[in-house]
C-alpha positions as CSV (number, residue, x, y, z in Angstrom):
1,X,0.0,0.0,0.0
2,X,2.6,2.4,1.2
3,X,4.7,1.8,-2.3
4,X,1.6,3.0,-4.0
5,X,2.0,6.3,-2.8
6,X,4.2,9.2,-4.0
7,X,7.5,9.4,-2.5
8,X,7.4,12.7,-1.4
9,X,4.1,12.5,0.3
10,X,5.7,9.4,2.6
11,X,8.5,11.4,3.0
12,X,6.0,14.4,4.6
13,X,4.1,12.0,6.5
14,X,7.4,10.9,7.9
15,X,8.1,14.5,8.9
16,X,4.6,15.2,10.5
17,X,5.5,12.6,12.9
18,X,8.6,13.9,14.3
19,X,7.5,17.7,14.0
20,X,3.9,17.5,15.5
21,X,5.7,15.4,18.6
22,X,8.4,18.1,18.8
23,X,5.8,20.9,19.0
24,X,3.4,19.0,21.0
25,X,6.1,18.6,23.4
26,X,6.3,22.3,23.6
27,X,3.0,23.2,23.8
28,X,2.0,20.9,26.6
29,X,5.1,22.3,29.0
30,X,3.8,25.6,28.5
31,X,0.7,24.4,30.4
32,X,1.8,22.3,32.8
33,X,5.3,24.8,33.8
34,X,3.0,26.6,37.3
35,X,2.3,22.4,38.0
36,X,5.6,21.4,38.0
37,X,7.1,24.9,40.1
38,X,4.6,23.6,42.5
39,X,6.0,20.0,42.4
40,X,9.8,20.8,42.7
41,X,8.9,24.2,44.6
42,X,10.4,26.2,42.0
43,X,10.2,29.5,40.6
44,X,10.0,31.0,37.1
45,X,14.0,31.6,36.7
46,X,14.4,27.9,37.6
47,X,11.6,26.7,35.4
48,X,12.4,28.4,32.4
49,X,15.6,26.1,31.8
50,X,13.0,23.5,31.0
51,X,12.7,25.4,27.7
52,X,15.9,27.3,27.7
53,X,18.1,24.2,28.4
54,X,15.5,22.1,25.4
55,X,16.3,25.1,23.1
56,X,20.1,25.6,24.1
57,X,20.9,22.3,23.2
58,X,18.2,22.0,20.1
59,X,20.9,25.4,19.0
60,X,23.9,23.5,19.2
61,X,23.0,20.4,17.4
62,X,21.3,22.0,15.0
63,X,24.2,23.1,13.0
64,X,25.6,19.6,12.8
65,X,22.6,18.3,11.4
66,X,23.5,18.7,7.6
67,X,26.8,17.3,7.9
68,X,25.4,14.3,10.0
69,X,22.8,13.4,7.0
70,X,25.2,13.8,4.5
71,X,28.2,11.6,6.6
72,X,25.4,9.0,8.0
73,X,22.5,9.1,5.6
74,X,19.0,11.4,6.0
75,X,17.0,8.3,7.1
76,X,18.9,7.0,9.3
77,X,19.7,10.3,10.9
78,X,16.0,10.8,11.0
79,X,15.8,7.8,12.8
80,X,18.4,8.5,15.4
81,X,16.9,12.0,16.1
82,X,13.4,10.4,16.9
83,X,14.7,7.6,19.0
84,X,17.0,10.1,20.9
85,X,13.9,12.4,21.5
86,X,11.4,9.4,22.4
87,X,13.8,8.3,25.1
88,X,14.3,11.4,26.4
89,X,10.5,11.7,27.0
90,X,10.2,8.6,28.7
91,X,13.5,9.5,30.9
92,X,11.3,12.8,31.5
93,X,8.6,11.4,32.6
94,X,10.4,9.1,34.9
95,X,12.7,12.0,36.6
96,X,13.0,12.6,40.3
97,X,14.0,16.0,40.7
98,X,14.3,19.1,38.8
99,X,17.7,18.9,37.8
100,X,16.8,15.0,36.8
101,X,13.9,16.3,34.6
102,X,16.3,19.6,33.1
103,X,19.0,16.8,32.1
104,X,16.7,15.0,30.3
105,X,15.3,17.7,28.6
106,X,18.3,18.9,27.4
107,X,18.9,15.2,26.0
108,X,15.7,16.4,24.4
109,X,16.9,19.3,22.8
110,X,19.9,16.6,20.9
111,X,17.2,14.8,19.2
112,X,15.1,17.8,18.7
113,X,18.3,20.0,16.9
114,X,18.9,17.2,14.5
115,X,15.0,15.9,13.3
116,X,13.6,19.4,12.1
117,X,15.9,20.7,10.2
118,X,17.3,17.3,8.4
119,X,13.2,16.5,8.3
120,X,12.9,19.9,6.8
121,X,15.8,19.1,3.9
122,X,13.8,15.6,3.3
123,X,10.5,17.1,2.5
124,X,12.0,20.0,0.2
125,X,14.2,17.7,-1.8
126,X,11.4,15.6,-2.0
127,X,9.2,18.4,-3.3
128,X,10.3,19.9,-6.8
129,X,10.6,23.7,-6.5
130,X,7.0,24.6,-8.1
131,X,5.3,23.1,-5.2
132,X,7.6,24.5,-2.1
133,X,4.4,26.0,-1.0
134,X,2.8,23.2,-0.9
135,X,5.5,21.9,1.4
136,X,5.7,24.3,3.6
137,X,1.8,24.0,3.8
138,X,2.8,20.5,5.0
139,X,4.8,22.1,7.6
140,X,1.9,23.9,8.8
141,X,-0.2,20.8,9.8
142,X,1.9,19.7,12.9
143,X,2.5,23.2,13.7
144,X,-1.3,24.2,13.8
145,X,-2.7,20.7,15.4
146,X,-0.3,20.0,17.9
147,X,-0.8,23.6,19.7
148,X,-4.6,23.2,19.3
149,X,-4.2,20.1,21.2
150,X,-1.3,20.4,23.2
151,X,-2.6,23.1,25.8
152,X,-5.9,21.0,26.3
153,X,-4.5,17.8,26.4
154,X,-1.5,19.1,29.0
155,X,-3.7,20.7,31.2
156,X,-6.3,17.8,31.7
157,X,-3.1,15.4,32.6
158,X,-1.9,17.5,34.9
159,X,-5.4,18.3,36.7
160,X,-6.8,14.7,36.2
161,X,-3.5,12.2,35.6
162,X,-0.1,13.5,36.5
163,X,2.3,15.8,34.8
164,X,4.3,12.8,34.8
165,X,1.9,11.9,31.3
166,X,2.9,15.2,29.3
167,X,6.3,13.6,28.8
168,X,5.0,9.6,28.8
169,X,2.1,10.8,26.4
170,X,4.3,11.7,23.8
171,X,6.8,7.9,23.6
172,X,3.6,6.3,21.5
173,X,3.9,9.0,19.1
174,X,8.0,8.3,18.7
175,X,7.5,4.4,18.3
176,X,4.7,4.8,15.4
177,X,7.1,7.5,13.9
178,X,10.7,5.1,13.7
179,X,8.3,2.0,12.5
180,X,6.4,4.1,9.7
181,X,10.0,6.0,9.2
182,X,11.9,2.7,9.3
183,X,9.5,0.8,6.4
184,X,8.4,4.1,3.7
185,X,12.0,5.9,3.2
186,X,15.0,4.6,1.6
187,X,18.5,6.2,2.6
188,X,20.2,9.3,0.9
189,X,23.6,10.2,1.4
190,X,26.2,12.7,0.2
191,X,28.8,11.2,-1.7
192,X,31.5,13.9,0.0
193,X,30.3,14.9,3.2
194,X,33.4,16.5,4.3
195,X,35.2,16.9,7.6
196,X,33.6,17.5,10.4
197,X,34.0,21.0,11.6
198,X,35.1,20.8,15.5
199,X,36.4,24.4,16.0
200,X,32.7,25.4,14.9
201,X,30.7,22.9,17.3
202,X,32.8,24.0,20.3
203,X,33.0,27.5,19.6
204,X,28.9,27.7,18.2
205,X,27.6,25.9,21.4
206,X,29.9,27.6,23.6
207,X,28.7,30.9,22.6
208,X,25.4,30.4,22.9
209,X,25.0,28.6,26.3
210,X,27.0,31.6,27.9
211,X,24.7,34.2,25.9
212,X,21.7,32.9,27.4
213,X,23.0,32.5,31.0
214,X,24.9,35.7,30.5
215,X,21.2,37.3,29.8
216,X,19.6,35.4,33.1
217,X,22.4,37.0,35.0
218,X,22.5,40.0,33.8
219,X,19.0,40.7,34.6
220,X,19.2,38.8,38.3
221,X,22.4,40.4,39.2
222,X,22.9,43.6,37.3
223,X,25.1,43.8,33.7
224,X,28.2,44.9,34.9
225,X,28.7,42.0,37.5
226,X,28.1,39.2,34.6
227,X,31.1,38.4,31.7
228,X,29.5,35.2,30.8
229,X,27.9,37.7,28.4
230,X,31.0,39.1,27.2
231,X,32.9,35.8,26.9
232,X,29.8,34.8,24.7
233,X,29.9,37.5,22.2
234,X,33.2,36.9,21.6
235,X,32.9,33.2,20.7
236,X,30.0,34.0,18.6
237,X,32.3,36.6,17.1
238,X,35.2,33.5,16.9
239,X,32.8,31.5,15.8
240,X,31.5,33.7,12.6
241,X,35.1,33.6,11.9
242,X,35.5,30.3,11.5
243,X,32.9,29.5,9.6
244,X,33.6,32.0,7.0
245,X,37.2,30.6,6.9
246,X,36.1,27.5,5.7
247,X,35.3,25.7,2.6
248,X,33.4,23.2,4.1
249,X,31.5,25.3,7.5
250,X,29.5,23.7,9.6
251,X,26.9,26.7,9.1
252,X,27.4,28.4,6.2
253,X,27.2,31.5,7.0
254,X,28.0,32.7,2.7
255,X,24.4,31.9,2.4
256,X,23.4,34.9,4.0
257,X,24.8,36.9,1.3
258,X,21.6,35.8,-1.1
259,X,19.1,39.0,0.2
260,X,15.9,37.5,0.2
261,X,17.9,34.3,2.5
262,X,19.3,36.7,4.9
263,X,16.0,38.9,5.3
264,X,14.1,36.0,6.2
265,X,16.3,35.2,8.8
266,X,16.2,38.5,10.4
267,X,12.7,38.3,10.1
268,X,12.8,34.8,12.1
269,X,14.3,36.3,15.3
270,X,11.2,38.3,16.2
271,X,8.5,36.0,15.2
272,X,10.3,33.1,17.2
273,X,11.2,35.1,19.7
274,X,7.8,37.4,20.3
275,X,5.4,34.1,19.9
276,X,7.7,31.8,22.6
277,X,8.1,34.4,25.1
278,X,4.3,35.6,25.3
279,X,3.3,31.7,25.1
280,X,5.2,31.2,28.4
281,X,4.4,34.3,30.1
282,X,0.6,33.7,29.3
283,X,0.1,30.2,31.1
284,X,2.0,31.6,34.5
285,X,-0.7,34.9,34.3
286,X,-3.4,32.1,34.2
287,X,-2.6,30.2,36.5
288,X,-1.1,32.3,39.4
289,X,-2.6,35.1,39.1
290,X,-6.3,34.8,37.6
291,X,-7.0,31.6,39.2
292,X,-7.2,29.4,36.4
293,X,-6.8,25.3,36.1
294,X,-4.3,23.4,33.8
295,X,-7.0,22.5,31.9
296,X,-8.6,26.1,31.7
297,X,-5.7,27.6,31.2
298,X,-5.2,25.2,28.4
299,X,-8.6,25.8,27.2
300,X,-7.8,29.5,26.6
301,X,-4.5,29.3,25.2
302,X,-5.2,27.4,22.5
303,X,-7.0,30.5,20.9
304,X,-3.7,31.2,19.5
305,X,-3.5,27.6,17.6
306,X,-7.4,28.2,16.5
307,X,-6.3,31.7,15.1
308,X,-3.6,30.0,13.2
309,X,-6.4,27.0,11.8
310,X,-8.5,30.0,11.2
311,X,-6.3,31.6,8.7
312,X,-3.8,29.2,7.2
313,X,-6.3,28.3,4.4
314,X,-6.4,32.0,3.2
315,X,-2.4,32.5,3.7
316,X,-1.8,29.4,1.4
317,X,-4.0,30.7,-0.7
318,X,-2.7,34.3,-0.9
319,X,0.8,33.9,-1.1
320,X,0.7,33.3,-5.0
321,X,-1.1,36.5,-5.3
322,X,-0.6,39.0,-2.7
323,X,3.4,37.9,-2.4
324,X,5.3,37.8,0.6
325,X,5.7,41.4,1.7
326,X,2.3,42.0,2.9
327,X,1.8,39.2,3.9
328,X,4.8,39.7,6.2
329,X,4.2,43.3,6.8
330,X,-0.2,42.4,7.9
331,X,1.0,39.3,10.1
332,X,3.6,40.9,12.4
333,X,1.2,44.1,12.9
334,X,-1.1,41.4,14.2
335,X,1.2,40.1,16.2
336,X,1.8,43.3,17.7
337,X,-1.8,45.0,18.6
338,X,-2.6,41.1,20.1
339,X,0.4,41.7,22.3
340,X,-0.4,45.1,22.6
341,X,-3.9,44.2,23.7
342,X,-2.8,42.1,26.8
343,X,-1.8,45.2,28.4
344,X,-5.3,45.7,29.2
345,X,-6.1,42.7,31.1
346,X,-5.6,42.7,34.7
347,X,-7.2,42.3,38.6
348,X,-11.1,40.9,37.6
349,X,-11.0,41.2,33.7
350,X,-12.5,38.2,31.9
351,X,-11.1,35.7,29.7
352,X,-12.2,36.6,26.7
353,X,-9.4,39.9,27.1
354,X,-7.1,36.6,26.3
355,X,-8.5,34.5,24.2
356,X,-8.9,37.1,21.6
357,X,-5.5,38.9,21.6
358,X,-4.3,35.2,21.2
359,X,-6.9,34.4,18.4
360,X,-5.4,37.4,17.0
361,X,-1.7,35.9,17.5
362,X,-1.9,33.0,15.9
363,X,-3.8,34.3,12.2
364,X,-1.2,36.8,12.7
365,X,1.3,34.1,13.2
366,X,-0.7,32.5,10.2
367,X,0.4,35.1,7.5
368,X,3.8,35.2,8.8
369,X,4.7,31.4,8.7
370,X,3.5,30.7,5.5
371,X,5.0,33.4,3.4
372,X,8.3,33.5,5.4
373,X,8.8,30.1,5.1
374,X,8.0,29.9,1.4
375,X,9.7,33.1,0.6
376,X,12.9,32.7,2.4
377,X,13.9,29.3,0.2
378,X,13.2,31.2,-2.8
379,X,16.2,32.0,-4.2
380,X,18.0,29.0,-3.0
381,X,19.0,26.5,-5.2
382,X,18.4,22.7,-4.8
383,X,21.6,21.7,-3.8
384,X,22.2,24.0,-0.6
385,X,18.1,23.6,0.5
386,X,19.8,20.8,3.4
387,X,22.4,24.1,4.3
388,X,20.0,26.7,4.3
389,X,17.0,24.9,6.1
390,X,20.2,24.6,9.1
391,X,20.7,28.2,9.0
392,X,17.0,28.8,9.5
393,X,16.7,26.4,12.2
394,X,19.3,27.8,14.1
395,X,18.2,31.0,13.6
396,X,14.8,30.2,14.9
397,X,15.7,28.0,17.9
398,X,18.4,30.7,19.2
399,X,15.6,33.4,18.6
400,X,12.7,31.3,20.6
401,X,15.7,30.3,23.5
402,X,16.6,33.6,23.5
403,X,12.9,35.0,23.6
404,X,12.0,32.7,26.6
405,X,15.4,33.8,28.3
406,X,14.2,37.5,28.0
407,X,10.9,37.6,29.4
408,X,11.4,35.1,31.8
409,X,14.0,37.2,33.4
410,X,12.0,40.0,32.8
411,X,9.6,39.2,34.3
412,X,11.0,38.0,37.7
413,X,12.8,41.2,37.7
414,X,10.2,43.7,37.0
415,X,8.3,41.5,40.0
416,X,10.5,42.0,42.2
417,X,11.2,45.2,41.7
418,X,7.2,46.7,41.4
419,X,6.3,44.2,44.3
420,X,9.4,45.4,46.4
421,X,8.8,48.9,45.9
422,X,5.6,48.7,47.3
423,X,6.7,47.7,50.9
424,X,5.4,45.1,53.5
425,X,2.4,47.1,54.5
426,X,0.8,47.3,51.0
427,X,-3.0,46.0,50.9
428,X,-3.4,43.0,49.0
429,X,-5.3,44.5,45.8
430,X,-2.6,46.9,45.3
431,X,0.2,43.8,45.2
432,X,-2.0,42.2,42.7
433,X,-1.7,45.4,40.5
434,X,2.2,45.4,41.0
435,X,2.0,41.5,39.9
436,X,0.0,42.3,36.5
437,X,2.1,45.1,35.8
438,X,5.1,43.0,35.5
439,X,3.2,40.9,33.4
440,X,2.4,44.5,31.1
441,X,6.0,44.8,31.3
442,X,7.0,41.9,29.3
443,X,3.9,41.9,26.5
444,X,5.0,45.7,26.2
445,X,8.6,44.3,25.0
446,X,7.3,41.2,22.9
447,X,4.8,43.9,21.0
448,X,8.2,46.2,20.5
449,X,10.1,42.8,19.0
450,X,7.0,42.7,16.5
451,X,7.0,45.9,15.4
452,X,10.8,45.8,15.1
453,X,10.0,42.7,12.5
454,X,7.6,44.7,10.7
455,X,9.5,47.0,10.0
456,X,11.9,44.5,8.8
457,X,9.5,42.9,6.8
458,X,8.9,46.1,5.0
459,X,12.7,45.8,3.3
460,X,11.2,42.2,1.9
461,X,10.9,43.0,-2.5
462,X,8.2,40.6,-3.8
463,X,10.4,40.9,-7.1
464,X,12.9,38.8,-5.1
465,X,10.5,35.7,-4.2
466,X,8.8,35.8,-8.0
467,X,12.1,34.5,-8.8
468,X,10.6,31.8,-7.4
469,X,8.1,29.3,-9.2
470,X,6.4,29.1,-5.6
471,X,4.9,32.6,-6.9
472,X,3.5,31.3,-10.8
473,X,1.5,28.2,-11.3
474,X,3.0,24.5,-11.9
475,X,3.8,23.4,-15.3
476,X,2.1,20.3,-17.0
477,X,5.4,19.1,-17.1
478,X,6.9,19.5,-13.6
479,X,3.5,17.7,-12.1
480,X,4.1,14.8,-13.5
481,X,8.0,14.7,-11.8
482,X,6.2,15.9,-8.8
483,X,6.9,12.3,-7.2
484,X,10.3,12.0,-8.2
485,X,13.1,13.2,-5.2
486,X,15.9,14.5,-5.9
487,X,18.9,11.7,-6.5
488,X,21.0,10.8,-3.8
489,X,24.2,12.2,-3.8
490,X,23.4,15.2,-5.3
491,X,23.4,17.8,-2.3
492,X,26.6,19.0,-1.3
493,X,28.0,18.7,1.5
494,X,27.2,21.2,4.4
């Protein structure tokens, strides 16, 4: 039956798998996160390392991804990356302590960093170049499903099961995703996959792991008592050095020279980056402070995946026509009045003052995801799809680390300093004030970071992406190769 189907559609369906777990996996922390401070009496600095460390380590592996499909094959790097991140779940669910759980999750973030982006290479080699939209409409199933569900389903576990489940939940999912993997994909490889580029790995990882604990400290113990920040910057700086030395880098960084490329990246940082640090913020304003369940508050943030459902079908349908830039330039200003609009909610307002702002998130996110993905592989050809789709990755796992990093420290900051300003004899409707004013404090940043991408967006030329044949309609021709992947062999080597 399988052998029936077009290659490239097995190929997607392979790729659903690992990518709705991934997100899933997301979504349903961001629920359960005020369950588990409870738990392992934590607070929000603590807690965020459950998504900082994920993302920290998704970061470092990320870059090694292309070079690891091309030395080892796709397939069975596929395969590798979603037994790695099944076990990890499992050891997740099984953890004793905090730090237990943290370890695992960064275990996590080694399977995670390697199955999207050489997932991502897969499905657009498998997908001739008049139908990238089409693939990148594939991307959007997981990515709209699993946050309509994730929420929901996290929340009842927690307030009905255990939290122990959002980890355990996700182990089925893995197992039908390596046996489905395992029997409907064959094996590509590079011919020359090249040396393996050390001085990169070190120096890449390194920088980032002290740029995000430089942040956390800089905001907990003031900027000029932390260097970890400094000594990051630099080895990003050593780092971009390297990589532009080589023939062969690990992330190739020459990429970014290509306009329409290096605009889309830009544009990543402040849609990852706005998106993850409001969906953390919103569940810990739920659930502490408006007295909200799991399950409620899982209930209410899943507006932002209905908002997404709500207008994907339009976006796909659009992007031909309208082109990316206004696209771009309409889904970040949604972005930005929904953030915008949770500055009004606070002591006694209803629910409804968030479930619409993140309705309006997510068909925001909508118009930004569809033509940013599409329109950032425009101009780049076949063979350096598996180098580029790295780039991206990175670029949006640092920006959504990096985002959580932010307002998490933000936000315990700006706590402690309105609460602490206010003095032991303050009445308790006053200190509630305070509390959602830190909570203003950090939604008034993530709308900034969207305005800063629209205005980005605006240096986007749909002249650029027509380039494209995502933009004009398929050939006779081209359909009928439309099953045909590319030939193994023929990428080179990242």
């Amino acid at each position: 039956m399988l052998s029936k189907l077009p290659y490239k559609w097995l190929v997607a369906t392979a790729f659903v798998f690992g990518l709705f777990m991934e997100i899933l996996d997301m979504t349903v922390l961001n629920t359960a996160l005020p369950a588990l401070g409870r738990h392992f009496e934590a607070g929000t600095g603590t807690l965020q390392w459950l998504l900082t460390g994920y993302m920290v380590s998704m970061a470092v592996f990320i870059p090694v991804s292309g070079w690891v499909s091309d030395r080892f094959g796709s397939k069975r790097t596929f395969l590798f990356a979603l037994a790695v991140f099944t076990a990890a779940s499992a050891w997740g669910g099984a953890a004793g302590s905090l730090g237990e759980l943290i370890a695992a999750r960064v275990v996590q973030g080694v399977g995670g960093g390697l199955l999207t982006p050489v997932g991502t290479a897969m499905l657009f080699r498998a997908f001739p170049p008049d139908e990238r939209a089409r693939a990148s409409a594939v991307l959007s199933i997981p990515t709209t499903v699993a946050p309509a569900f994730g929420p929901v389903l996290g929340g009842w576990m927690v307030d009905n099961v255990s939290w122990r489940w959002i980890f355990f939940l996700k182990v089925p999912i893995g197992v039908l995703g390596l046996v489905f993997t395992a029997v409907a994909l064959r094996e590509e490889r590079a011919d020359h996959p090249g040396r393996f580029d050390v001085a990169g790995f070190l120096t890449g990882g390194a920088a980032l792991a002290l740029l995000l604990y430089g942040l956390d400290g800089g905001a907990r113990e003031g900027w000029g008592e932390v260097t970890a920040l400094g000594v990051g910057l630099a080895l990003a700086a050593a780092f971009a050095a390297i990589e532009l030395a080589r023939a062969e880098p690990m992330i190739d960084l020459r990429l970014l020279k290509d306009r329409l490329f290096r605009t889309g990246n830009m544009l990543m940082l402040p849609a990852s980056g706005a998106l993850m640090g409001a969906l953390f913020v919103v569940p810990l304003l739920l659930q502490y402070h408006m007295g909200v369940d799991a399950t409620g508050s899982g209930l209410v943030t899943m507006f932002q995946a209905l908002g997404m459902v709500a207008l994907l079908p339009l976006a796909g349908r659009l992007y031909p026509t309208v082109g990316p830039r206004r696209m771009l330039v309409s889904g970040f200003a949604l972005i930005a009045v929904s953030q915008a609009a949770l500055l009004l909610v606070g002591p006694g307002t209803g629910l409804w003052a968030v479930r619409l702002p993140l309705f309006a998130m997510g068909a925001g996110m909508a118009l930004t995801v569809v033509s940013l993905q599409a329109a950032t592989f425009a101009t780049i050809a076949p063979s350096a799809i598996a180098r580029a789709s790295s780039v991206l990755s990175t670029t949006r796992q640092v920006a959504a680390a990096v985002g959580v990093a932010v307002v998490a420290t933000l936000l315990a900051s700006r706590t402690d300093s309105r609460v602490g300003a206010l003095g032991p004899g303050a009445e308790a409707a006053v200190r509630q004030e305070a509390l959602f004013a830190a909570y203003h404090d950090v939604f008034l940043l993530t709308a900034a970071v969207a305005v800063l991408g629209l205005l980005i967006a605006l240096r986007v030329r749909d002249a650029d992406a027509d380039a494209d044949a995502d933009m004009r309609p398929a050939p006779a021709a081209d359909a009928a190769d439309a099953g045909q992947p590319e030939a193994a062999g023929s990428e080179r080597p990242a």
